[in-house]
Structures are given as structure tokens and as C-alpha cells.
N, C-alpha and C positions, 0 to 999 in steps of 0.2 A: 387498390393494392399496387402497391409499388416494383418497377421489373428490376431483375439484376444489372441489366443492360442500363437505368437511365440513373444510376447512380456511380458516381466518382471518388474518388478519395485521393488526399493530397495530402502533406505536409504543411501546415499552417507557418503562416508570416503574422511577423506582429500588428498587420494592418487587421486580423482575424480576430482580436482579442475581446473587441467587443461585443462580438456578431455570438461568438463563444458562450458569454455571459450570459448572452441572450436564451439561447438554447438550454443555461441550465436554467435557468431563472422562469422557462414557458409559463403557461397559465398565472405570471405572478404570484406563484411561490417558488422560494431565493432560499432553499431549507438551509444548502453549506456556503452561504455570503457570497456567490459567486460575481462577480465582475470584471473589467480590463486589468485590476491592480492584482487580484488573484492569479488570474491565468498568468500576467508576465512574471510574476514572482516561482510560481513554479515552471515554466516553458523559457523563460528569458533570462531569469538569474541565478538559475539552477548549478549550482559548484563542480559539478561533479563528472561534468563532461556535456557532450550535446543529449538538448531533452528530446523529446518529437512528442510532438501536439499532432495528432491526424484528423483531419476533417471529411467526414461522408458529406456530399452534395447532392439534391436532386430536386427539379424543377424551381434550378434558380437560387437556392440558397442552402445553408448547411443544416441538417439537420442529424448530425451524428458526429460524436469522439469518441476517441479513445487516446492516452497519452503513457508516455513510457518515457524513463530516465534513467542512465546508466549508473549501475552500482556494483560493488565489489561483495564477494561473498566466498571469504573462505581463501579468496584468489583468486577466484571464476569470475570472469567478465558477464554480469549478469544485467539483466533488465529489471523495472520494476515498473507492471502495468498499474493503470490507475484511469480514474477520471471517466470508466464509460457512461453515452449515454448517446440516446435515442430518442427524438423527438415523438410526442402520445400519440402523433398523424403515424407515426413509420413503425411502429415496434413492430416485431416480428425475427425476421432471420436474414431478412436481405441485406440490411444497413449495417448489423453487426457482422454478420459476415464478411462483408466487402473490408469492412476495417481491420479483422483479422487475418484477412489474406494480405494485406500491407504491412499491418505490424509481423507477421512471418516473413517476407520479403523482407522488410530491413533487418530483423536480428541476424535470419541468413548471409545477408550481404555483409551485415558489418562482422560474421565468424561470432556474433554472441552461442553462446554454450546453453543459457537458461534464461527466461523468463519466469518471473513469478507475482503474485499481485494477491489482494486482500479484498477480496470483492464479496458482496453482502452471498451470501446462501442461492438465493437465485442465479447469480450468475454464474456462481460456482457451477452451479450444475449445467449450465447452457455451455459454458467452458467445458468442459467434462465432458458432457455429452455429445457437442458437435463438433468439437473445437480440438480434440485430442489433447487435451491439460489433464493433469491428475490434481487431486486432491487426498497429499500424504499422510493430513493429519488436521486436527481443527482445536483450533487456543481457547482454554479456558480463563478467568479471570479470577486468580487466587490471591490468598494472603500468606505470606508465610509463617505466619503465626511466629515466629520467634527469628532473630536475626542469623543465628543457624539454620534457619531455613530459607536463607537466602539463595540463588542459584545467580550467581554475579559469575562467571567465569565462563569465558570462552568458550564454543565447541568445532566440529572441524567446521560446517557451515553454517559460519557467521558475518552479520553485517558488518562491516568496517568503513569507515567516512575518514572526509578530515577536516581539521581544524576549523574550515572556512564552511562546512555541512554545520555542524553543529549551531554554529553561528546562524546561517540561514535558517535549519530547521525551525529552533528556539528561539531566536532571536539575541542569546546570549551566551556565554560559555560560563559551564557552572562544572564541578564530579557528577552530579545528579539532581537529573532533574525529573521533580515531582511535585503533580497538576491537578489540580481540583476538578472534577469533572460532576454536575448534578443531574443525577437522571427525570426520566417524566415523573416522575411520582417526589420529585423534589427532595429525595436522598442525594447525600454529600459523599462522594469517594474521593479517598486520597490514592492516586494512580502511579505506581513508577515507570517514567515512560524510556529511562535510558540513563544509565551512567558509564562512566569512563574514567580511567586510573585507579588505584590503589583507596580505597575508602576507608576511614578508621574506624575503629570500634563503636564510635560515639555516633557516627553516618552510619552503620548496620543497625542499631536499635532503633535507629529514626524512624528508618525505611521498611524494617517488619511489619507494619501493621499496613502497608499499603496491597493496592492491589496491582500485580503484575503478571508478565507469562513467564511462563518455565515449565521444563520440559516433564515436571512433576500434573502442567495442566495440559498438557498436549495427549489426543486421545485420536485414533484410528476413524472414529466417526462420532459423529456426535451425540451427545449422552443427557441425559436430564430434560428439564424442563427452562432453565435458561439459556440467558444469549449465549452464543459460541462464534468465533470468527475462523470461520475457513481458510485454510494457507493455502492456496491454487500454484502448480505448476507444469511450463512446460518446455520439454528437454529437447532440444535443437543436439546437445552433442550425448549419445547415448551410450556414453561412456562414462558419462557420470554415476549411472545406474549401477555398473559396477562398481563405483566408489562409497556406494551408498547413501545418494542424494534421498532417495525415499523413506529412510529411515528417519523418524524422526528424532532415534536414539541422540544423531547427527549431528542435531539441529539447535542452536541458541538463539531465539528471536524476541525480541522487545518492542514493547510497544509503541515506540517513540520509532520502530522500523516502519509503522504505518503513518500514514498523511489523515487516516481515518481522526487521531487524535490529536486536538488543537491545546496546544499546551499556555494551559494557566498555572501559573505559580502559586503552587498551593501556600496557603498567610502561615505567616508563621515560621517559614523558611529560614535557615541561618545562610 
């Protein structure tokens, strides 16, 4: 068992990027492709300001992240946690901890407002429960069945990127982009993971039969018997709460907001 005392945490340099790989990659299995070229594309070439990569250390080498990179939301200078993990030797509470208490030091320092991240159901709750994060609401994965039921428009807290995110995200700049994604049971979904600008009529029928979020799948706790994605947050400025950050009446999020989804260009595209 590992003490709180013989673990450190730091700010990662690109001399770390390998070592990083490594740690997701333990027991050789590599489930989300991780290696040097992944880690510097999100930590090294990240548009949108500085990222931070943090590295938990102990007896000699890393074995814990967690990573955050700044984003706008609404207006709020916000964070977006991502990337934890914990080497199979350390899990527990001591390695995440140590890294939470850093990533709160730097939001503080740097006057961020919020942090928020899309972490699987477990962590949610580890967030939540030791970590003082709330969890406002959790995304469903709908269709809108008809291009009227589309939910494309703004709300007060929403992502906003630019020119050169989109670019990095996707690799290209398109109105909308939508991705094939095949689950284990080798079903084909067509997913919208994000669009931008004024779309015509002939782009809304396209896009109805895909699967997105909207605030039409956004629920208090989670419901049914399938997957649901947890939206985790936590308020450094508690004044948001009266603006009504917890509401998710509030709230416009897409899927193409998380890193969870690797976007393949669904065939067929115009």
C-alpha cells in the first residue's frame, strides 16, 4: 500500500510522453491507441491555450494522470478534465487524490471558474463522492427522428472553439461532422458529433436519423437499462450556481465536446 507522503505530482514535459503511453498501455493492453504521437497531439498541439498533462510519481517512476485543457463555455473560462488513470499496482485513493489536489491548485491559480470532464460512471462517482464534483445531469444517446427534431442551437452554457479546434479535433473543417461508430455486438451508428454555422434544409434531413445529445436526452440520473454518459462538474467560482450552471435546462453539449469520440467520417458524406 502506497503512503501519501512517497507520492509526487508534477506538470509533465514532452520528454514524459512516452513513459505516459506506457502507463496506459500496462499489462499490454493499448484499448484507446495510446502513445508519444497521441499524448503530444492532445498536451503539445492543443489550440486552445496551454494544456496540462499531470504526472503522479512514486518509487521511481509515474504511475498516474490526469490531464486538463482550457475551453470556453458560454464565456466562462473553463477547464476540461480528461485522461485519468491509475496504474493496477496503485489504485485506490492515494494517486487520484494527490492529482486532484494539483489540478485544484492550478484552476485556482490560474482564476478558472469551472472544471468539467466526461468520465465513465465510476469515476463519476469517485469525483462526487471525495472529490466534491457534482454530477448535473447524464447524456443520452438519441435520434431525432425527424429534422424538426433537431436541437442545433445555442444555450447559455455552451462549447465554443475556434477555427484552428475544429481543425485539430477532426482533422478537417466541414458544417457537420458525422461518424460512424460500430458497437461490440458489431451494430453501425451514424453519430452527430458537432456542427457549426447555419445548415440548410437538405443538411437537417441528413442528420435526423443520427444519434446525438440534446437536452431532450439529458436526465437528472440515469434511467434504463443502457449506456448513459455522465457530465461531471466542479465550481471553483460559486457564483455560477446562481446563474444556473446546474441546471441542465442551461445546457447545450455535443458529442464531438468529448475526446471519448474518435471521429470517422461516416461513407457517404457530401
Amino acid at each position: 500500500m502506497i503512503n501519501a507522503a512517497d507520492v509526487s505530482v508534477r506538470i509533465a514535459t514532452i520528454d514524459d510522453g512516452s513513459a505516459i503511453g506506457d502507463l496506459f498501455s500496462e499489462n499490454g493492453i493499448n484499448q484507446y491507441g495510446w502513445d508519444r504521437n497521441k499524448w503530444e497531439h492532445h498536451y503539445i498541439e492543443y489550440p486552445e491555450g496551454e494544456a496540462y498533462s499531470l504526472v503522479a510519481e512514486a518509487e521511481g517512476k509515474i504511475v498516474g494522470h490526469y490531464g486538463m485543457v482550457p475551453i470556453c463555455i458560454g464565456g466562462i473560462s473553463a477547464m476540461l478534465g480528461q485522461h485519468a488513470y491509475v496504474s493496477t499496482e496503485h489504485r485506490g485513493l492515494t494517486v487520484i487524490s494527490a492529482l486532484m489536489k494539483k489540478t485544484d491548485m492550478i484552476c485556482q491559480d490560474k482564476a478558472i471558474r469551472l472544471i468539467c470532464g466526461f468520465a465513465n460512471a465510476d469515476f463519476a462517482f469517485i469525483k462526487k463522492t471525495f472529490f466534491k464534483w457534482k454530477t448535473p445531469f447524464w447524456l443520452d444517446f438519441k435520434k431525432a427522428g425527424s429534422h424538426q427534431g433537431l436541437d442545433l442551437t445555442q444555450s447559455k452554457f455552451s462549447f465554443s472553439y475556434s477555427d484552428a479546434w475544429f481543425e485539430w479535433r477532426f482533422g478537417e473543417s466541414r458544417e457537420c461532422y458525422v461518424s460512424k461508430y460500430i458497437d461490440s455486438a458489431g451494430l453501425e451508428h451514424k453519430q452527430l458529433l458537432k456542427t457549426r454555422g447555419e445548415l440548410s434544409n437538405e443538411e437537417l434531413i441528413y442528420l435526423a436519423d443520427s444519434e446525438r445529445w440534446s437536452q431532450a436526452g439529458m436526465h437528472s440520473k440515469q434511467v434504463g437499462e443502457g449506456f448513459m454518459q455522465p457530465f461531471s462538474v466542479k465550481i471553483y467560482d460559486l457564483e455560477l450556481i446562481k446563474e444556473g450552471i446546474l441546471n441542465k435546462e442551461n445546457w447545450k453539449i455535443d458529442m464531438g465536446d468529448s475526446d471519448t469520440f474518435t471521429y470517422k467520417p461516416w461513407s457517404g458524406e457530401n
